[in-house]
N, C-alpha and C positions, 0 to 999 in steps of 0.2 A: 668539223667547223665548230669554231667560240660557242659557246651560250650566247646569244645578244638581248638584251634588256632595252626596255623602253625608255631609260633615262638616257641610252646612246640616242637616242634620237629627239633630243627636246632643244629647245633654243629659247633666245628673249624675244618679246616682239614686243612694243611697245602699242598701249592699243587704238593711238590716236592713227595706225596705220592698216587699221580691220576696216573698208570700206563698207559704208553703211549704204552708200548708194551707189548704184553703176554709173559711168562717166555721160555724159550729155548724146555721144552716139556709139553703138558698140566697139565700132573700129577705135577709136579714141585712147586707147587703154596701150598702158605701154607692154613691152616684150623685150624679157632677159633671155639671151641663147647663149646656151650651155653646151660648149662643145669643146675643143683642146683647153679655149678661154672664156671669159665673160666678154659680151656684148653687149655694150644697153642699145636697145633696138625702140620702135615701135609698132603695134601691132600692124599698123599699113602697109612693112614691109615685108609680112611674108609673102607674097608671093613672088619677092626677088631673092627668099632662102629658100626656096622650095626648089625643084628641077622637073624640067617637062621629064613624064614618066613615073614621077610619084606618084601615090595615090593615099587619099586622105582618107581616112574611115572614121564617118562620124555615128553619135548613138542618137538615134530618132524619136525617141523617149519626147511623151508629153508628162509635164505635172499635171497632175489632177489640186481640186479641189481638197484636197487632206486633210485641214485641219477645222474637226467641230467643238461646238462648246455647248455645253449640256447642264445636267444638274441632277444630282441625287435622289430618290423619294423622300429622303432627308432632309432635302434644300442645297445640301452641299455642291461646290462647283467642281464640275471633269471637266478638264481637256481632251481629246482625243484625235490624237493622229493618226490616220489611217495608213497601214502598212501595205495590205494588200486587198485587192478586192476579192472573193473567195467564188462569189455565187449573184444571183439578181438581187438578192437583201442579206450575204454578210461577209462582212470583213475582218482583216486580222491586223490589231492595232494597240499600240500604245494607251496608257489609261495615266492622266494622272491626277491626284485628287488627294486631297488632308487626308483621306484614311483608304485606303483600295477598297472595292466594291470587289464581293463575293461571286462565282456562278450561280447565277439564276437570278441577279439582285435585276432590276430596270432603272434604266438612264431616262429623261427629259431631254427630248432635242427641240429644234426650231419644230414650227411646221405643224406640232403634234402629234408628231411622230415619237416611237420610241424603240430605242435598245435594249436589249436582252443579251446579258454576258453570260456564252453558252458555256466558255471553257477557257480556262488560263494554259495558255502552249509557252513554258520559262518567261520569258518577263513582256510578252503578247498579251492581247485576251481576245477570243474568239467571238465580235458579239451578231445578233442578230437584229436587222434593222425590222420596224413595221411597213416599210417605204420599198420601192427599188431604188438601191445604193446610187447609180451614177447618177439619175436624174436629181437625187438629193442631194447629195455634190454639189451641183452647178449651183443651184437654188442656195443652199445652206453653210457651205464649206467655204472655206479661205485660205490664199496659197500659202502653203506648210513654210516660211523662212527660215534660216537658220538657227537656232536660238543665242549664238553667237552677236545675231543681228542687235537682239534687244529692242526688237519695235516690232508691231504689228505690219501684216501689210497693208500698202498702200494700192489706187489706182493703177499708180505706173506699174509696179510689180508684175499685176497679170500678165504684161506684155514684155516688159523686161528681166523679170528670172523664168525665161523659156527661149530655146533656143527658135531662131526663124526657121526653120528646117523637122521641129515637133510636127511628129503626124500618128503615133502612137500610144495613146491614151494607159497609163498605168504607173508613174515615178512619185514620190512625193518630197524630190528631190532631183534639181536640177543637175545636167551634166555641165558644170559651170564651164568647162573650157570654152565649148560653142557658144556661151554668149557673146563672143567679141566678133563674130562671123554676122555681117548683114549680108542681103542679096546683092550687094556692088561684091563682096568682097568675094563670095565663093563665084561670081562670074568671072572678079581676077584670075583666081588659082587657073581657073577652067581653062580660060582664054591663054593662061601660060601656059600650058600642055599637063596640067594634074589634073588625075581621073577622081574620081569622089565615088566612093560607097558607103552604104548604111547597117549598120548592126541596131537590134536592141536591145537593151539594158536596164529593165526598172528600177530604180534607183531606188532603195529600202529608208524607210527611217531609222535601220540601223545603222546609217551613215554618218548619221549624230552620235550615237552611243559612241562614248572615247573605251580604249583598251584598259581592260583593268585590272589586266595580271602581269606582272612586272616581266616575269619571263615571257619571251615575246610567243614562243613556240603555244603556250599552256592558253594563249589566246584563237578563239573561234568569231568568223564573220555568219550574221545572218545569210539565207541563201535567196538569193534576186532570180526573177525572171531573168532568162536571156534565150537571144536567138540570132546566131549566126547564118544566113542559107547559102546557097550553094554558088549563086552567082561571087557573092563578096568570098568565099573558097579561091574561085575561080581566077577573080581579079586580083587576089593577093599571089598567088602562086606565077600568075602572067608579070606583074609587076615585078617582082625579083625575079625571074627568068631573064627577064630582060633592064636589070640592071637597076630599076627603081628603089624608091624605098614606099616602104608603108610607115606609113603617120597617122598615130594613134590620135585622136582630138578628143583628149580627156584620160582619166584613169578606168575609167568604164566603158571604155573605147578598145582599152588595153585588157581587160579584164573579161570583156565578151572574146575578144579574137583569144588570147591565152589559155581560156576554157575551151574553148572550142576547138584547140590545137594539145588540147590533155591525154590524148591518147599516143602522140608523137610525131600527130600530122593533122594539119587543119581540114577539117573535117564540120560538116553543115551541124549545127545543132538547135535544141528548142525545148528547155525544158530550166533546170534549175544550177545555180553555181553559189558554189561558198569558196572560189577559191581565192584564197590569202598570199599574195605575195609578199614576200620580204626577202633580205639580202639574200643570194646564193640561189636566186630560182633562175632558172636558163630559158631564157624568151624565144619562144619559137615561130612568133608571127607579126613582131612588132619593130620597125627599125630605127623611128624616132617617136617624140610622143608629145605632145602642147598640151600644157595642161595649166592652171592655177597654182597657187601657194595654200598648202596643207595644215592645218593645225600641229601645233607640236606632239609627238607621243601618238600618230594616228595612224592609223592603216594606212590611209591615203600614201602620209607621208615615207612610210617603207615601203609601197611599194616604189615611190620617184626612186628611193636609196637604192632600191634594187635593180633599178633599170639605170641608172648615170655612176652609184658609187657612194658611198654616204656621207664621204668627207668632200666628195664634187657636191654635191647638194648641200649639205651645211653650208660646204664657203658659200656658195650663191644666195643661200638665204641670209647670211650674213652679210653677203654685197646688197642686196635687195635693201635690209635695212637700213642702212649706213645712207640709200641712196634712193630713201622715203618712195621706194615702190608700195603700191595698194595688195593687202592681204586678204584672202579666201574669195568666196562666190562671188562678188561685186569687184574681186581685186583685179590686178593687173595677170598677165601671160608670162607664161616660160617656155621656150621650143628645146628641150632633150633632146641633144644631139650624142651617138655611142662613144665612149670614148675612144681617144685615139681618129674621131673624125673631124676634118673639114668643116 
């Protein structure tokens, strides 16, 4: 196979088309389906693209409270996004600030509380809170947004960059596909004859970090909680026995079931994944996949290249613009259909 480079995979978007705020109700949002052709759809009509016997697999992932704001013994200002939660007082997180703070340096948080940077892990820092972490969270923390967004969050936020269906505390980062899913809508699919299962995925703040080595191979992902069990094994292997398909709802949807099926057979798992798809990786448990619109040059966006085709995905994202659909976490849906399908 080619070398492939990340400039294969970049486009224009114009940025009055990066949705700053989600639509008035989830369902609301429109949907491009990518399949022999383009379709402008809207999202209320999937459950008349779906087929009794499919089964949707969504990622059950909550965002947490992520993002604090602190200050130096200096005076100087940190931000700090919390990447993961490690223990009852410490986490592993982003730091950022006019000059990096050293191991051993102490942070100022709300509360009077304080952090202790035990250890820098590559562009992480290991710190140690004086608090128990989640309770300070709720108290002190605010929802980590995109920094694409360019605004702080709001109110509505807490309840609208999280999916209805969050019941797993750990993301600092939404599974944006499932925000367009309210409880009318997954009662649709249901009442059509589609089965629903749950994986989960903690979505890293390395979701933000763009790639930064030109060759795409010479590129490594943070490694996310994940956990597949054995029922959702179960219900994907029944589904295509019996002729369904499985629908990924999200890239981290795809990304749970895909690790989980690493060995050459989908198989329960619970523990860690960094795995990177891009063109030429052979899908062994995914047969459609709804997801968002990708930043250019992003992981995200090779893996869509590598589950539809890269020059299927460019034209679409180039129909999308041309035909002012909404771009990234707040934006509009795409339903991946395989090529060659219906």
């Amino acid at each position: 196979m080619l070398p492939m480079f990340l400039s294969d995979f970049d486009y224009e978007l114009p940025t009055e088309l990066i949705a700053q705020y989600p639509p008035a109700r989830r369902r609301d949002s429109r949907l491009l389906v990518v399949g022999e052709s383009l379709a402008d759809r809207q999202f209320a009509d999937l459950p008349a693209l779906l087929h009794a016997g499919d089964l949707l697999v969504f990622n059950d992932t909550r965002v947490i409270r992520a993002r604090l704001l602190g200050q130096k013994q200096t005076g100087g200002r940190v931000e700090i996004l919390v990447e993961r939660i490690l223990s009852e007082t410490e986490v592993l997180a982003q730091l950022r600030a006019s000059k990096t703070p050293k191991p051993g340096a102490l942070l100022e948080l709300a509360g009077d509380c304080e952090a202790t940077i035990v250890d820098r892990e590559r562009d992480m820092f290991r710190l140690r809170l004086s608090v128990p972490v989640r309770d300070f969270l709720e108290l002190h923390g605010d929802i980590p947004l995109p920094p694409y967004l360019n605004r702080n969050s709001e109110s509505a936020d807490v309840d609208r960059y999280q999916t209805v269906y969050a019941r797993e505390p750990g993301a600092v980062a939404a599974p944006t596909a499932g925000l367009h899913f309210d409880q009318r809508m997954l009662d649709e699919t249901t009442q059509s004859g589609v089965n629903h299962e749950f994986v989960t995925l903690h979505v890293g703040a390395g979701t933000f970090q763009p790639l930064r080595e030109e060759h795409i191979e010479s590129n490594r992902l943070h490694a996310e909680r994940v956990r597949v069990s054995k029922k959702v094994c179960e219900a994907v292997r029944a589904t295509r026995a019996s002729g369904g398909r499985v629908v990924a709802v999200g890239t981290t949807s795809v990304r749970a079931l895909e690790s989980a099926s690493a060995s050459g057979e989908l198989q329960p798992c619970d523990g860690e994944t960094d795995l990177f798809i891009t063109p030429g990786y052979e899908f062994r448990s995914v047969d459609a996949m709804l997801t968002n619109f990708h930043l250019p040059r992003s992981s995200l966006l090779l893996l869509v290249a590598a589950f539809a085709g890269r020059k299927r995905i460019l034209d679409a994202y180039r129909h999308a613009v041309e035909k002012r659909y909404r771009y990234f976490s707040y934006g509009d849906a795409m339903l991946l259909l395989p090529p060659l399908t219906a």
